[in-house]
Structure formats: structure tokens, C-alpha cells
C-alpha beads as a LAMMPS data file, in Angstrom:
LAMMPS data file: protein, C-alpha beads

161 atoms
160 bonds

1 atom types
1 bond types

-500.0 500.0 xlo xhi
-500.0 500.0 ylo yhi
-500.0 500.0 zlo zhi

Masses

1 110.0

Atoms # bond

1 1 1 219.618 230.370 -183.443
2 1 1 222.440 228.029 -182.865
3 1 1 224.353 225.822 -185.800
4 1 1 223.819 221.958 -185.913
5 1 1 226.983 219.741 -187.051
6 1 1 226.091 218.508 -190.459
7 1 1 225.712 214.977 -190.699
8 1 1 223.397 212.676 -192.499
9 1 1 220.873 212.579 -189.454
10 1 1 220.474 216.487 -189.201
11 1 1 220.553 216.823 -192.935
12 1 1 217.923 214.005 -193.306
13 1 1 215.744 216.347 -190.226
14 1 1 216.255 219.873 -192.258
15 1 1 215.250 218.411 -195.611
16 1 1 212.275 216.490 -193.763
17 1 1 211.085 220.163 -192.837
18 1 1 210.032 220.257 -196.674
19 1 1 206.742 218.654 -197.328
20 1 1 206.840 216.939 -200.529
21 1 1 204.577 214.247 -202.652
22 1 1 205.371 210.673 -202.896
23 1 1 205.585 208.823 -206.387
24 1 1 206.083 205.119 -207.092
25 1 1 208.341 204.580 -210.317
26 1 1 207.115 201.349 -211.850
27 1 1 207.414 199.062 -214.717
28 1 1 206.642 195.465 -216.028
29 1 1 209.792 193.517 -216.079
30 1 1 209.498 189.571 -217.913
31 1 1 205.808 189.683 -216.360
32 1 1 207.481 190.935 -212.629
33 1 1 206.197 194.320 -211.654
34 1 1 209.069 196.172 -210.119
35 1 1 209.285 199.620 -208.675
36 1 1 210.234 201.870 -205.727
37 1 1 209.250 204.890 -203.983
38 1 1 210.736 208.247 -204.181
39 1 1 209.963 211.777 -202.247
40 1 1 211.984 213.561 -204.801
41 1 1 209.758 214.394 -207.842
42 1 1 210.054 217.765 -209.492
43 1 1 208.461 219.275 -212.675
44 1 1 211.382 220.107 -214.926
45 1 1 210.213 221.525 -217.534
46 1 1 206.668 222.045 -220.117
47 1 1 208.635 222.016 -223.576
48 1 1 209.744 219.620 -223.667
49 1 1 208.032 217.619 -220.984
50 1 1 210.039 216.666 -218.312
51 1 1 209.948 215.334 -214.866
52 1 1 212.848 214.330 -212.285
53 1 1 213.211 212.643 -208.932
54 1 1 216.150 211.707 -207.292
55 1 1 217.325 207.615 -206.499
56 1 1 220.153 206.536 -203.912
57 1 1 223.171 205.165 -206.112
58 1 1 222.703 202.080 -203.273
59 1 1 219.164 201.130 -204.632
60 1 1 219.100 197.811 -205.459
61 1 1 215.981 198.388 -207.448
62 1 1 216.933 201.140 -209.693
63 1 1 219.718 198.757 -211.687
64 1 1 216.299 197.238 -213.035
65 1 1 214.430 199.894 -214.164
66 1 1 217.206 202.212 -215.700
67 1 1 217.839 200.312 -219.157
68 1 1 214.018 199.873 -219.370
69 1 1 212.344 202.148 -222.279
70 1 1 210.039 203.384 -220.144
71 1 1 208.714 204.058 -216.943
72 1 1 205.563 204.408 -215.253
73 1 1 205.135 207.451 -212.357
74 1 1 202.481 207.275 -210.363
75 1 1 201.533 210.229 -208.105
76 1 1 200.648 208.471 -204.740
77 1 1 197.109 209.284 -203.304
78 1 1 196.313 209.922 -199.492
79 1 1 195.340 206.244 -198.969
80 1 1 198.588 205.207 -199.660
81 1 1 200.723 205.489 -196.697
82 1 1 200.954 201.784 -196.311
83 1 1 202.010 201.223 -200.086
84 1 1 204.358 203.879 -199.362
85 1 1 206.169 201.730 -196.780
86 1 1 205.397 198.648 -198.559
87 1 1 207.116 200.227 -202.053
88 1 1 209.922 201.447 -200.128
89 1 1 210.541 198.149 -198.890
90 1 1 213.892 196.352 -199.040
91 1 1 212.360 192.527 -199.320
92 1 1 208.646 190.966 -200.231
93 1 1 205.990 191.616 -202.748
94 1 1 206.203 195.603 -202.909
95 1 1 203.030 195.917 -204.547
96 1 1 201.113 193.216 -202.210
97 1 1 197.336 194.894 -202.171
98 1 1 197.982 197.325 -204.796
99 1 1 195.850 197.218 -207.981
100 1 1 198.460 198.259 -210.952
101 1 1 197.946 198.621 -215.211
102 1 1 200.619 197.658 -217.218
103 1 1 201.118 199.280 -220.363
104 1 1 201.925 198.077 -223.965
105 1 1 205.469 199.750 -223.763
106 1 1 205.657 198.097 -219.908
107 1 1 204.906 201.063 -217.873
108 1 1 203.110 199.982 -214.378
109 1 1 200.798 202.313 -212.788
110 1 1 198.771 202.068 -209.666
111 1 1 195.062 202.956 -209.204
112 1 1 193.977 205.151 -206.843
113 1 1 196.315 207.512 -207.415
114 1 1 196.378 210.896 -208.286
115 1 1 198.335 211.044 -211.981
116 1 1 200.185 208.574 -213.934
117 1 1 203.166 209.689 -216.488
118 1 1 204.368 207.290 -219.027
119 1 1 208.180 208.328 -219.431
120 1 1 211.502 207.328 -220.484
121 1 1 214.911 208.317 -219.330
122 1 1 216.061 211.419 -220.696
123 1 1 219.348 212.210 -218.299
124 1 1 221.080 210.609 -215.808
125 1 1 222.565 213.145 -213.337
126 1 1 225.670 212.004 -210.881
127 1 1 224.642 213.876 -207.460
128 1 1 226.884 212.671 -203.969
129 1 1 225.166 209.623 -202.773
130 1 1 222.216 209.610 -205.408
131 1 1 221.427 210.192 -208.834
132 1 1 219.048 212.807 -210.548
133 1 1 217.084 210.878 -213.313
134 1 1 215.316 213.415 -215.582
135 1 1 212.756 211.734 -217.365
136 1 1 210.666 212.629 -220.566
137 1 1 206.419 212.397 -220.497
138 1 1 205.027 210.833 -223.077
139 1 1 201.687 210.296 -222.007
140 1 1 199.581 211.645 -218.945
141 1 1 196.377 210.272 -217.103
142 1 1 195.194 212.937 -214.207
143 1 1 192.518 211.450 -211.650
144 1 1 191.487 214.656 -210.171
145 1 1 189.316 213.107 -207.558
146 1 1 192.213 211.462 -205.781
147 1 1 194.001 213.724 -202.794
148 1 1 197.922 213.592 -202.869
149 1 1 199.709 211.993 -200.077
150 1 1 202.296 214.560 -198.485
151 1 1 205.639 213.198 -197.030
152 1 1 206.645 215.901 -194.225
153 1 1 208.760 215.241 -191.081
154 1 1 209.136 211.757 -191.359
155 1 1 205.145 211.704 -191.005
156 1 1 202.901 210.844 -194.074
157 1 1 200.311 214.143 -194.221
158 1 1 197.309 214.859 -195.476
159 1 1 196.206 217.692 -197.251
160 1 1 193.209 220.110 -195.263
161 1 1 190.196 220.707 -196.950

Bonds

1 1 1 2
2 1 2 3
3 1 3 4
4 1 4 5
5 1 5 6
6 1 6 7
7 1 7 8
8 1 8 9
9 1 9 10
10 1 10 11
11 1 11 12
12 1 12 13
13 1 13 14
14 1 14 15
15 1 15 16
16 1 16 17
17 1 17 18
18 1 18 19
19 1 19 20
20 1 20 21
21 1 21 22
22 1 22 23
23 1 23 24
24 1 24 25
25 1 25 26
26 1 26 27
27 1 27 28
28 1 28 29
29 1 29 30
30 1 30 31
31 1 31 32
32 1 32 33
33 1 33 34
34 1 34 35
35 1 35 36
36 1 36 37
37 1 37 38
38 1 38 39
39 1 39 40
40 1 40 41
41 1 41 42
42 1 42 43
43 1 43 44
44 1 44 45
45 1 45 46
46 1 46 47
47 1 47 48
48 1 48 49
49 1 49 50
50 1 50 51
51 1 51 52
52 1 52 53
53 1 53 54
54 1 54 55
55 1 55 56
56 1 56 57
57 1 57 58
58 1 58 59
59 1 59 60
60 1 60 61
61 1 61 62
62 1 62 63
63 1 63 64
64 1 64 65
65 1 65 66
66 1 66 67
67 1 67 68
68 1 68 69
69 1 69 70
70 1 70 71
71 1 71 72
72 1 72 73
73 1 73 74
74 1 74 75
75 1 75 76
76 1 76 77
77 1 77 78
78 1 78 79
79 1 79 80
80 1 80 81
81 1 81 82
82 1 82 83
83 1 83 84
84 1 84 85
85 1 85 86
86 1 86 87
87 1 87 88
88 1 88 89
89 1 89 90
90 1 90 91
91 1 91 92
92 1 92 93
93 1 93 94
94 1 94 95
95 1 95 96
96 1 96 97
97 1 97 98
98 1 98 99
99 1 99 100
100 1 100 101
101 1 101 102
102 1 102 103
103 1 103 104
104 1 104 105
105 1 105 106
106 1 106 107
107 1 107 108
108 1 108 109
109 1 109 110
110 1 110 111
111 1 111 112
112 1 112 113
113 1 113 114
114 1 114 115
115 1 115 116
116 1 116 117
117 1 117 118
118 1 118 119
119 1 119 120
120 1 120 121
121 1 121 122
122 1 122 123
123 1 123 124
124 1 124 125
125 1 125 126
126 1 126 127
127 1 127 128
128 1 128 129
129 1 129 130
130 1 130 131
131 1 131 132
132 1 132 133
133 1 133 134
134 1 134 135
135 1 135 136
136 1 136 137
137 1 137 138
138 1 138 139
139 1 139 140
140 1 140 141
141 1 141 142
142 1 142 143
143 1 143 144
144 1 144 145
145 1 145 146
146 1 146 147
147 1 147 148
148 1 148 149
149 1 149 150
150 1 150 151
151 1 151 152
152 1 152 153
153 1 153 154
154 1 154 155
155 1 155 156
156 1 156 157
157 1 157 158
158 1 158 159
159 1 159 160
160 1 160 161
């Protein structure tokens, strides 16, 4: 076994060696939906409910959606690979062919996928180059028919039967 120089590009390669779900955090903004993608998501915590994922402090999306009251997570479903991209996009219509809800308190989910938390900011964590953002569930929808889309070397995945 030999050591690799760290650096952003073999960092970026070890992490990828840790499969992980995909989520699109999403809300209604003056009647714009507005969201972004994020590999990051973690359970936190079951009393009291929390979630987390992790956003680069570059995003120029995030300055949108952090003063909102609260946020929609969608867990992305194996069919999404191309809303993936499309989410993580850095210009156009990120939700072009998605079917989304809004909610009453401005949440934005997308159908198809596999479970939708309505949350709002609990924490804001300062973390190198991004930002942990623990968030609180107030609400959950599960659609246990839906797959999850996996995110592992660089490679969307899906789960075997």
C-alpha cells in the first residue's frame, strides 16, 4: 500500500469510494422553485428529529434557501440520474421535466422519489470549504415503492434486487 499526496482530486476519489444517496433541497421562492443537489445527507438524530447534509460555502444557490423557514428534502429515486445532473447544474431551469409539490410553508418536493422531509434550519456548522446545515423534520412522506439512487465513484448506482 503506498500513500497518495492529498489534494482535492485524491480526496474527491477516496470519499467517492463511499456510496451514498442523493437528495435535492428545495423550496418555493416568490413563485420560483429553487434548489440543489447534495450527496451529503445524514440522519442526525430521532429526538429531536434531525437531518444534515453538507453545502459548498461557493454555492450560489444556498444564499437563497438559508433564510427561508423551511425546506423541502427530497430523497432522489433511481430514475433520477438525469435530475441529478440537471439539479446540480450551475445555469438553466434545474427542475426542467421534474414534477414538484409545493407546500403551504413553501417546501418543494419532487415526485418519484423515495421520501420527502419538510424541515427548517436548526444549525449552521462552519466546516473548511463547506458548511454542515443540520436541519429539523417537521413532517415526513415515505414512498416505499420508489428505489434510492446511489452516488458511488463518480457513477450514479443502482441498488440489486
Amino acid at each position: 500500500m503506498t500513500g497518495i499526496e492529498l489534494s482535492p482530486a485524491s480526496l474527491r476519489e477516496a470519499f467517492g469510494h463511499f456510496p451514498s444517496g442523493v437528495i435535492a433541497i428545495a423550496a418555493e421562492v416568490d413563485g420560483v422553485r429553487v434548489g440543489l443537489a447534495a450527496s451529503t445527507f445524514v440522519p442526525v438524530s430521532l429526538d429531536p428529529p434531525l437531518v444534515s447534509f453538507c453545502v459548498q460555502n461557493t454555492s450560489t444557490t444556498w444564499p437563497k434557501l438559508k433564510d427561508l423557514p423551511f425546506l423541502g428534502i427530497s430523497v432522489l429515486g433511481e430514475s433520477h440520474d438525469a435530475a441529478v445532473k440537471s439539479l446540480a447544474a450551475k445555469t438553466g431551469d434545474r427542475f426542467a421535466g421534474l414534477e414538484t409539490k409545493s407546500t403551504e410553508r413553501g417546501a418543494l418536493f419532487i415526485y418519484g422519489t423515495s421520501v420527502w422531509l419538510e424541515s427548517a434550519i436548526e444549525q449552521l456548522v462552519p466546516a473548511g470549504d463547506h458548511t454542515i446545515v443540520v436541519l429539523r423534520v417537521h413532517e415526513i412522506t415515505v414512498h416505499d415503492d420508489v428505489a434510492p439512487i446511489v452516488f458511488h465513484r463518480s457513477t450514479f448506482r443502482r441498488l440489486g434486487a
